[in-house]
KEMI-60100 format. One record per residue (C-alpha): residue number from 0; x, y, z; residue in three letters. Coordinates in steps of 0.02 Angstrom, whole numbers, plus 50000, padded with zeros to 5 digits. Layout:
{NUM {X Y Z} 'ALA'}
...
END
This chain:
{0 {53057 56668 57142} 'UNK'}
{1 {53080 56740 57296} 'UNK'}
{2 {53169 56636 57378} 'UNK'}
{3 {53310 56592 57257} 'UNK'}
{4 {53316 56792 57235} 'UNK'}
{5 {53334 56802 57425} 'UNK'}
{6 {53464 56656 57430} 'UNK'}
{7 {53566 56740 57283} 'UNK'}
{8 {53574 56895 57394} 'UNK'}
{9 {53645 56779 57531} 'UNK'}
{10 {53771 56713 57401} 'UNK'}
{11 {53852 56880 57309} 'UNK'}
{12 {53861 56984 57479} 'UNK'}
{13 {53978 56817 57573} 'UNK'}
{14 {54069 56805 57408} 'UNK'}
{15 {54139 56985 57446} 'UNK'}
{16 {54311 57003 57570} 'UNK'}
{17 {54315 57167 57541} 'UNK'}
{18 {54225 57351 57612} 'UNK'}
{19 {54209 57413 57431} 'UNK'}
{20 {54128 57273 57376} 'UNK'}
{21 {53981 57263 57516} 'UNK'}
{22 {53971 57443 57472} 'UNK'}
{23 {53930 57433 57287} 'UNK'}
{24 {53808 57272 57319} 'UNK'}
{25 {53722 57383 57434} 'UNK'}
{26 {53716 57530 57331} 'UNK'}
{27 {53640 57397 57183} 'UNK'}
{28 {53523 57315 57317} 'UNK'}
{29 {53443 57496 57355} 'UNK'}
{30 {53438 57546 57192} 'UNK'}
{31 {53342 57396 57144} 'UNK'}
{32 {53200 57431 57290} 'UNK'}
{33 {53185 57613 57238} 'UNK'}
{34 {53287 57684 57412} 'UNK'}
{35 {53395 57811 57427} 'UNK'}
{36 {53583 57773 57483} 'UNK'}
{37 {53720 57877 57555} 'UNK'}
{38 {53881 57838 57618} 'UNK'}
{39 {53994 57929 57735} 'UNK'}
{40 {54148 57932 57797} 'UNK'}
{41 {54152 57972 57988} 'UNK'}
{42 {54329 57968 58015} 'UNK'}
{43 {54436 57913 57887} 'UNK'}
{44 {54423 57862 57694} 'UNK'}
{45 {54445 57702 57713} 'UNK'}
{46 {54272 57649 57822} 'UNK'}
{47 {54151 57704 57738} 'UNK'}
{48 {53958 57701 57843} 'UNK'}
{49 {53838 57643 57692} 'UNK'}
{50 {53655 57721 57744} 'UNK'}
{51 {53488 57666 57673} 'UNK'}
{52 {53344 57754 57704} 'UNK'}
{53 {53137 57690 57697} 'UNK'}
{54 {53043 57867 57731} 'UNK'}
{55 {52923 57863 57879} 'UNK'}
{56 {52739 57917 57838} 'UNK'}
{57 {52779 58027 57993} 'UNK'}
{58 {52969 58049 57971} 'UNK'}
{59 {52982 58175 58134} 'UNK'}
{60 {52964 58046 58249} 'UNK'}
{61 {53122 57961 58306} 'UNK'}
{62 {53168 57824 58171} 'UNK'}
{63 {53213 57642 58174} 'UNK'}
{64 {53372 57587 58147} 'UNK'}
{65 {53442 57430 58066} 'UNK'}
{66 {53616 57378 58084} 'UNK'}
{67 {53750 57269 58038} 'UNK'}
{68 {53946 57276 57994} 'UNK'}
{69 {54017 57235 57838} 'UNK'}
{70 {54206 57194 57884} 'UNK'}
{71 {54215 56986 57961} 'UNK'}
{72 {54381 56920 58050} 'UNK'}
{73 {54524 56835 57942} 'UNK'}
{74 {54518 56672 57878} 'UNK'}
{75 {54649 56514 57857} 'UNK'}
{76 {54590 56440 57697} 'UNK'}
{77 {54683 56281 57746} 'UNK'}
{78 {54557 56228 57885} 'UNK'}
{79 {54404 56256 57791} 'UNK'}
{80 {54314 56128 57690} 'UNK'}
{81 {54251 56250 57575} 'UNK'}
{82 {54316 56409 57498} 'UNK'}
{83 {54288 56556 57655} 'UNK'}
{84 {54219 56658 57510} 'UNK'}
{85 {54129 56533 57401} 'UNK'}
{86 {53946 56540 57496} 'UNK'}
{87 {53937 56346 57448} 'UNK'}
{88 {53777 56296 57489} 'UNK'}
{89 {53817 56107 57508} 'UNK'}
{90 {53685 55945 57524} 'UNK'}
{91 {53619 55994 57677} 'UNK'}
{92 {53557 56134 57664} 'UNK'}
{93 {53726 56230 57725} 'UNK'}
{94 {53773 56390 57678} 'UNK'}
{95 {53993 56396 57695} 'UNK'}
{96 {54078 56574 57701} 'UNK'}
{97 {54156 56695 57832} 'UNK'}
{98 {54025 56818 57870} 'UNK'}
{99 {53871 56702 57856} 'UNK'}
{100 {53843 56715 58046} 'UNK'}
{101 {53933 56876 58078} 'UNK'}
{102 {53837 56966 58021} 'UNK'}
{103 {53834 56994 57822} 'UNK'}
{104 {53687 56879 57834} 'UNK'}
{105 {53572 56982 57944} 'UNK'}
{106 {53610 57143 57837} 'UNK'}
{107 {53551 57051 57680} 'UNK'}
{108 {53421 56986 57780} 'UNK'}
{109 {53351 57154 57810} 'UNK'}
{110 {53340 57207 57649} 'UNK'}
{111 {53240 57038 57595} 'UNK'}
{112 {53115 57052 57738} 'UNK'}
{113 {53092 57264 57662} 'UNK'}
{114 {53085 57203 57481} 'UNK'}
{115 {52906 57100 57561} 'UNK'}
{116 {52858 57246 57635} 'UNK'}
{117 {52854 57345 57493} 'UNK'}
{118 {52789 57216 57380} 'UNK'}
{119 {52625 57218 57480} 'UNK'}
{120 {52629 57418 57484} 'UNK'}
{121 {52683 57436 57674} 'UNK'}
{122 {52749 57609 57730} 'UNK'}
{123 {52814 57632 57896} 'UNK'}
{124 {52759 57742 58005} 'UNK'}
{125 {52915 57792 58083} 'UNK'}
{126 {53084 57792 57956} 'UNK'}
{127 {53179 57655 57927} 'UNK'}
{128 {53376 57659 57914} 'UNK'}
{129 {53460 57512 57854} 'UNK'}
{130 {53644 57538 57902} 'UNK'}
{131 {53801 57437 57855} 'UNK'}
{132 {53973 57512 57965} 'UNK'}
{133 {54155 57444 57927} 'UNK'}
{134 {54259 57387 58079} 'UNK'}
{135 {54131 57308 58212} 'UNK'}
{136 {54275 57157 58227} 'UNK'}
{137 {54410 57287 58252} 'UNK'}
{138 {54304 57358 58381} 'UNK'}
{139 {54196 57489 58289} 'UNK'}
{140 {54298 57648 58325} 'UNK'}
{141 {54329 57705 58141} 'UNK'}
{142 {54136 57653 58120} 'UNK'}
{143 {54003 57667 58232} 'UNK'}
{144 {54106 57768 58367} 'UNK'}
{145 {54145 57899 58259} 'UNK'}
{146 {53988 57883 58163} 'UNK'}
{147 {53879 57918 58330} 'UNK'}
{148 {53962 58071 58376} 'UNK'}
{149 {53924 58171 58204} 'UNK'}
{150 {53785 58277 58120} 'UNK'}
{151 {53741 58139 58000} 'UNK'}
{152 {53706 58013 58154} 'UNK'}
{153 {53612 58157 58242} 'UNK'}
{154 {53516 58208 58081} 'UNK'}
{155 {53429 58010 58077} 'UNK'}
{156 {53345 58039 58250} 'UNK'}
{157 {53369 57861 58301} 'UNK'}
{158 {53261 57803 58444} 'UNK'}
{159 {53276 57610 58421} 'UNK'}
{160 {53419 57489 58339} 'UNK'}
{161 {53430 57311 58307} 'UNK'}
{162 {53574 57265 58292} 'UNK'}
{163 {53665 57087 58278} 'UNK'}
{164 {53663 56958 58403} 'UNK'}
{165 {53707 56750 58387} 'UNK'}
{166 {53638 56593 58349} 'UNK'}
{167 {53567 56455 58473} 'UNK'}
{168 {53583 56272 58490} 'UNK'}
{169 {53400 56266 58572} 'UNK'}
{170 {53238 56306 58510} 'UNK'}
{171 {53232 56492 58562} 'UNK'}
{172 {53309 56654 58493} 'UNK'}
{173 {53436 56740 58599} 'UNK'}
{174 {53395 56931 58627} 'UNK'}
{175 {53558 57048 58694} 'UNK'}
{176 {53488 57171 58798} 'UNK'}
{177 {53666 57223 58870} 'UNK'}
{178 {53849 57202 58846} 'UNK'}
{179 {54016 57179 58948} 'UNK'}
{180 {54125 57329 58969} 'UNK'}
{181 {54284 57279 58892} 'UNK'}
{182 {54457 57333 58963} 'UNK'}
{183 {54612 57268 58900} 'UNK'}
{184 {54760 57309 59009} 'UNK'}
{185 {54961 57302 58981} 'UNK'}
{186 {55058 57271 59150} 'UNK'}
{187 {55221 57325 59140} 'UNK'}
{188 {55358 57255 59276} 'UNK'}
{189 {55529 57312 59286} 'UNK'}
{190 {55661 57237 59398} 'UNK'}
{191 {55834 57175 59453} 'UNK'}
{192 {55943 57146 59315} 'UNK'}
{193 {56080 57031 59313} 'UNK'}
{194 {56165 56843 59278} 'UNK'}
{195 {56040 56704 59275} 'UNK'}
{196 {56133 56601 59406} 'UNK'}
{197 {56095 56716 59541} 'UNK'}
{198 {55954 56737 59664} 'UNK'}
{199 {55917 56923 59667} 'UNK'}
{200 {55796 57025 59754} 'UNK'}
{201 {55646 57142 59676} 'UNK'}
{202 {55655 57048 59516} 'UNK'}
{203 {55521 57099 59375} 'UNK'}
{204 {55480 56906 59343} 'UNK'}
{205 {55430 56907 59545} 'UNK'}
{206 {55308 57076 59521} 'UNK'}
{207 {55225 57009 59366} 'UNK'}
{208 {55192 56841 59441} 'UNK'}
{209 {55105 56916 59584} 'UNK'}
{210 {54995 57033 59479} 'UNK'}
{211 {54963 56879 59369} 'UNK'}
{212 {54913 56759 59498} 'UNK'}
{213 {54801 56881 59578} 'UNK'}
{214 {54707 56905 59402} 'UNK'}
{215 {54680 56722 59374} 'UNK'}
{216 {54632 56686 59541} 'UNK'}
{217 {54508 56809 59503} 'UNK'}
{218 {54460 56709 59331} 'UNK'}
{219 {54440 56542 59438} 'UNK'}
{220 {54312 56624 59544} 'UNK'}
{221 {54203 56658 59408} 'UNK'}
{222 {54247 56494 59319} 'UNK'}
{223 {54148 56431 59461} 'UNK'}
{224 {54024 56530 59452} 'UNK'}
{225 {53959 56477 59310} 'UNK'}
{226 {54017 56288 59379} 'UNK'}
{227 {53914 56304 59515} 'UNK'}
{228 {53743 56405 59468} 'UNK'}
{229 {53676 56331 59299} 'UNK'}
{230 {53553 56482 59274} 'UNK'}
{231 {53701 56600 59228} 'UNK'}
{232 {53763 56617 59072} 'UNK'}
{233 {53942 56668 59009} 'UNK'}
{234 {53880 56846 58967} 'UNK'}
{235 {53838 56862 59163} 'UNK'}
{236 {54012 56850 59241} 'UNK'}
{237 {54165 56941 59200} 'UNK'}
{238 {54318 56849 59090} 'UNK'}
{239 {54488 56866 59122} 'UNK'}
{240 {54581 56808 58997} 'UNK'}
{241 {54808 56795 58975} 'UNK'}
{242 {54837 56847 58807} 'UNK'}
{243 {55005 56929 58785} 'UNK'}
{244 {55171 56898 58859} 'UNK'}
{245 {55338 56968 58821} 'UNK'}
{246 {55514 57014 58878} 'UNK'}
{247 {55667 56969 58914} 'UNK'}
{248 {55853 56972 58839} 'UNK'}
{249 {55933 56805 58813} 'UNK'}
{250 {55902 56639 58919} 'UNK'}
{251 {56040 56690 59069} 'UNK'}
{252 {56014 56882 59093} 'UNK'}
{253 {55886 56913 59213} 'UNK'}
{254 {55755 57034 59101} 'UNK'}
{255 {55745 57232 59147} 'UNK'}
{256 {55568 57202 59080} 'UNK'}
{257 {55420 57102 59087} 'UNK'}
{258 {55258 57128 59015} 'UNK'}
{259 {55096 57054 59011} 'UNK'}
{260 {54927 57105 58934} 'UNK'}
{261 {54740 57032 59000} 'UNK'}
{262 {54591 57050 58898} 'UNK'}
{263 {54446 57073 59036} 'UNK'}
{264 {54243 57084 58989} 'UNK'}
{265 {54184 57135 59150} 'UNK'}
{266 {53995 57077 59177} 'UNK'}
{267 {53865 57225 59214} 'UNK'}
{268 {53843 57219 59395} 'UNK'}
{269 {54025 57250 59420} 'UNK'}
{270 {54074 57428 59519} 'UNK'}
{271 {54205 57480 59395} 'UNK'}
{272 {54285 57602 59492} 'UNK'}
{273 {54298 57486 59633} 'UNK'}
{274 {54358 57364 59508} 'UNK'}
{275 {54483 57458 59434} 'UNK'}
{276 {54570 57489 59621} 'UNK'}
{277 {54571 57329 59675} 'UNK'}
{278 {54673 57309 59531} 'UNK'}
{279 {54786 57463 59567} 'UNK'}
{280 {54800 57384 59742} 'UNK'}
{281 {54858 57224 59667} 'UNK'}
{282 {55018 57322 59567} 'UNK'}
{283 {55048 57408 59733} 'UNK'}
{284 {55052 57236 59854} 'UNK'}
{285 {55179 57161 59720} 'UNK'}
{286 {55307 57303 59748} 'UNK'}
{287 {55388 57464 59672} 'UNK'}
{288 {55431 57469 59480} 'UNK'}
{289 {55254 57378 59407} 'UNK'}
{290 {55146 57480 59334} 'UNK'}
{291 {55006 57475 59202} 'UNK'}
{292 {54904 57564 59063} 'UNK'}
{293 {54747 57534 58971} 'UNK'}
{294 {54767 57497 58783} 'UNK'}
{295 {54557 57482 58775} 'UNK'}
{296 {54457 57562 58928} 'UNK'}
{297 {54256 57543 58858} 'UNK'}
{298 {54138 57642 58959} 'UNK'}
{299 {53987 57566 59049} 'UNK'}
{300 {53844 57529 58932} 'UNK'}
{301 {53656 57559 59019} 'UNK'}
{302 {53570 57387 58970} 'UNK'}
{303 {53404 57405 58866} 'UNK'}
{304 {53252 57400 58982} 'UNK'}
{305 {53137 57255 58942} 'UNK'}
{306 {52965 57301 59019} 'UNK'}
{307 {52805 57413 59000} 'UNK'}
{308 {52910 57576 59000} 'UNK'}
{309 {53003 57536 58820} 'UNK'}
{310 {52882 57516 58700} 'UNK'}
{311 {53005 57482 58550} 'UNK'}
{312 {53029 57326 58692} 'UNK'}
{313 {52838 57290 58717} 'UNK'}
{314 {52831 57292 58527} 'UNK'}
{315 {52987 57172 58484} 'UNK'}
{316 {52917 57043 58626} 'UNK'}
{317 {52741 57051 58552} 'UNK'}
{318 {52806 57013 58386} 'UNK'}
{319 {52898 56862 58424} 'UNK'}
{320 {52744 56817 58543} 'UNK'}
{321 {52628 56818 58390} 'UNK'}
{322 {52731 56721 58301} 'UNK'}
{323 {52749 56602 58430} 'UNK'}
{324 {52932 56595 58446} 'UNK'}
{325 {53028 56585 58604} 'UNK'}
{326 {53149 56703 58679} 'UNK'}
{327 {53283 56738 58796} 'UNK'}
{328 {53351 56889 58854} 'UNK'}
{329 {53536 56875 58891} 'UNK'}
{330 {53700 56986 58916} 'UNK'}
{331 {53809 56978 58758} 'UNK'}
{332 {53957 56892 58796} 'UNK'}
{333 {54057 56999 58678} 'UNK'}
{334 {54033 57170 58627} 'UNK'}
{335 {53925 57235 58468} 'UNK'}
{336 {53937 57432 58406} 'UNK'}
{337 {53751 57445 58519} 'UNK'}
{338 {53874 57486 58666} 'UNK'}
{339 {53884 57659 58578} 'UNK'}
{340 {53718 57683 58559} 'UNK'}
{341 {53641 57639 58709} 'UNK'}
{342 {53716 57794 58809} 'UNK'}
{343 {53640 57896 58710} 'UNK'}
{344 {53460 57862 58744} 'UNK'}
{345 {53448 57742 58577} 'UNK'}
{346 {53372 57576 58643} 'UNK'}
{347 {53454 57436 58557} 'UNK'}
{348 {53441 57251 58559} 'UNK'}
{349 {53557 57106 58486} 'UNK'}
{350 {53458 56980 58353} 'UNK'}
{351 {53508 56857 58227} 'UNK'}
{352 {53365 56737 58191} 'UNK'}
{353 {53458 56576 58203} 'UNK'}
{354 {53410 56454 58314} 'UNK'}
{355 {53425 56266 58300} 'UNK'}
{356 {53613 56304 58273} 'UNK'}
{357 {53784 56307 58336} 'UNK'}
{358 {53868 56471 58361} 'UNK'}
{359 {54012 56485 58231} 'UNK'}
{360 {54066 56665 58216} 'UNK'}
{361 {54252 56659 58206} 'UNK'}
{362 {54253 56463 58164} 'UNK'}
{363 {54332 56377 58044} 'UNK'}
{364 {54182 56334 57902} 'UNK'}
{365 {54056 56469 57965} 'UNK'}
{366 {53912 56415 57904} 'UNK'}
{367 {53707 56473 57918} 'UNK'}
{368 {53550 56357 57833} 'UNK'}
{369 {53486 56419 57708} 'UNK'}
{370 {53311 56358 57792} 'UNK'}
{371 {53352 56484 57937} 'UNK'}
{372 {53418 56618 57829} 'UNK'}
{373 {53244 56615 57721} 'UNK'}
{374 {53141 56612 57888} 'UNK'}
{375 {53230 56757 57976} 'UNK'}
{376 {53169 56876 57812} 'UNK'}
{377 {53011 56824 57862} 'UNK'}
{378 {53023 56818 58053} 'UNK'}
{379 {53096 57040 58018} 'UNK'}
{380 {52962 57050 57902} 'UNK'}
{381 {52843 57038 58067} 'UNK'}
{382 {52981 57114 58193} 'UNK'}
{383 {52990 57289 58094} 'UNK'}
{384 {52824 57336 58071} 'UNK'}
{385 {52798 57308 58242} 'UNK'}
{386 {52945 57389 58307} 'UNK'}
{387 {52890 57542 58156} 'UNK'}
{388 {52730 57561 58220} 'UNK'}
{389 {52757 57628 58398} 'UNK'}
END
């Protein structure tokens, strides 16, 4: 029974594009396991924060947090093999649909491992929120952000949050501790104007490519890196990546204007102030007229500590110890909504329990088992009394 309730769940919530659906399943999935639901809006109408709440048996301690984001990326029908909304679960064992990964899954998941709990009369010790916030993929700022720095946030008293993290291809659960500051940067040069046949001076074409190769002689450095030293991982160096470049006026007028924006994840042992003036030195070596702005400046994010002095850690390891699954600790290569949490004293870790699997979030024909989907309820049924207890 439970377990084609539990794969149901798995089915209706990836059959949903939209907020106001994953609201209303929520609001039917808390109903149905006697828990109280809220939802607020911590900036706009539109992204809504759904809240679900499992009363502590000693509610004024600081409370446990469980999160994970409704909204998933877009989808190109055309390049998937099954409908992106379908949740086919297909001879293997497959489950198909954008979201299955990242992250309606876990959210669902959460719920399943509680509806256990209760079954065999388990109360917490410390309250449990269940959270589900909007616009993680757009970069959490009508969610999360703006949810953290209100009364409602303030009134839950969070001390610890999982939150989501990604699948493996090995035999042991990745665990984000920390996250990449993300800055994404438009250069702007401007320059010599004139007729295409000539060779001008202080042309914008000449600033920008200076600026440019200086950034990607950066990114080859830490290409190598990770070439060279097969410990690190892509979450421990920073990216540089080319994403946008315009300008220009027709194909024989030199162009007043050049532009070019550079999505950068910097790793967590990078100075950024020094960082951001080697940068600034760059746009002044390449001459007058280039100049640049920040469309995204993240702040640093303190990593989680994993030792004896975070017992919400000491917990979480013991857990997974007990149930003799392996582990490893790494930097998130992205960036979840725990980068808003973590300055504020909450301690917060990345987990999905897939393993065994390749990492699809974005992909074409995102897909989780449903054999790893039923065993993460049970792996959180473990994780969150542990994790309640402390």
């Amino acid at each position: 029974m439970w377990t084609t309730l539990y794969l149901s769940l798995c089915h209706e919530i990836n059959c949903l594009p939209s907020i106001a659906g994953c609201v209303e399943f929520i609001k039917r999935q808390a109903a149905s396991l006697d828990l109280p639901v809220d939802v607020v809006y911590p900036v706009n109408n539109a992204n809504p924060v759904v809240i679900v709440k499992w009363l502590g048996s000693q509610p004024d301690l600081p409370s446990i947090m469980l999160n994970s984001h409704m909204d998933v990326v877009p989808v190109f029908p055309e390049h998937w093999t099954h409908g992106p909304f379908s949740a086919d679960l297909d001879d293997e064992g497959r489950i198909f649909a954008r979201g299955t990964q990242d992250t309606k899954g876990i959210g669902t998941q959460y719920l399943g491992a509680i509806r256990v709990l209760k079954a065999k009369g388990y109360q917490p010790k410390r309250t449990i929120y269940v959270t589900f916030v909007p616009d993680e993929e757009l970069g959490g700022f009508l969610g999360m952000q703006g949810f953290v720095k209100g009364s409602r946030f303030k009134e839950l008293n969070v001390g610890f949050s999982l939150d989501e993290g990604c699948s493996n291809l090995s035999d042991s659960y990745f665990i984000f501790y920390a996250e990449r500051t993300t800055w994404q940067i438009r250069f702007k040069a401007s320059g010599t104007t004139g007729h295409g046949s000539q060779l001008l001076p202080n042309t914008a074409a000449e600033k920008l490519h200076y600026v440019v190769t200086k950034l990607l002689e950066f990114r080859t450095t830490q290409v190598k890196r990770l070439k060279d030293d097969t410990n690190l991982l892509p979450g421990d160096v920073t990216a540089v990546n080319l994403t946008i470049l315009s300008g220009g006026v027709q194909n024989n007028v030199l162009p007043p204007l050049l532009e070019a924006v550079f999505d950068i994840r910097i790793a967590i042992d990078v100075d950024l102030v020094a960082f951001e003036k080697q940068i600034r030195d760059w746009c002044t070596q390449a001459g007058s007229g280039i100049e640049f702005e920040f469309e995204r400046k993240d702040e640093s994010s303190p990593a989680t500590k994993m030792d004896a002095s975070n017992p919400f850690w000491t917990a979480f390891e013991n857990s997974l110890t007990e149930q003799n699954l392996k582990y490893t600790p790494i930097v998130c290569p992205g960036c979840t909504d725990s980068r808003f949490l973590r300055p504020l004293g909450v301690s917060a870790l990345g987990f999905s329990p897939m393993k065994n699997m390749p990492t699809l979030p974005h992909a074409h024909d995102e897909f989780t088992r449903a054999d790893i989907y039923l065993h993460g309820i049970e792996v959180y049924t473990k994780i969150i009394p542990a994790i309640a207890s402390v």
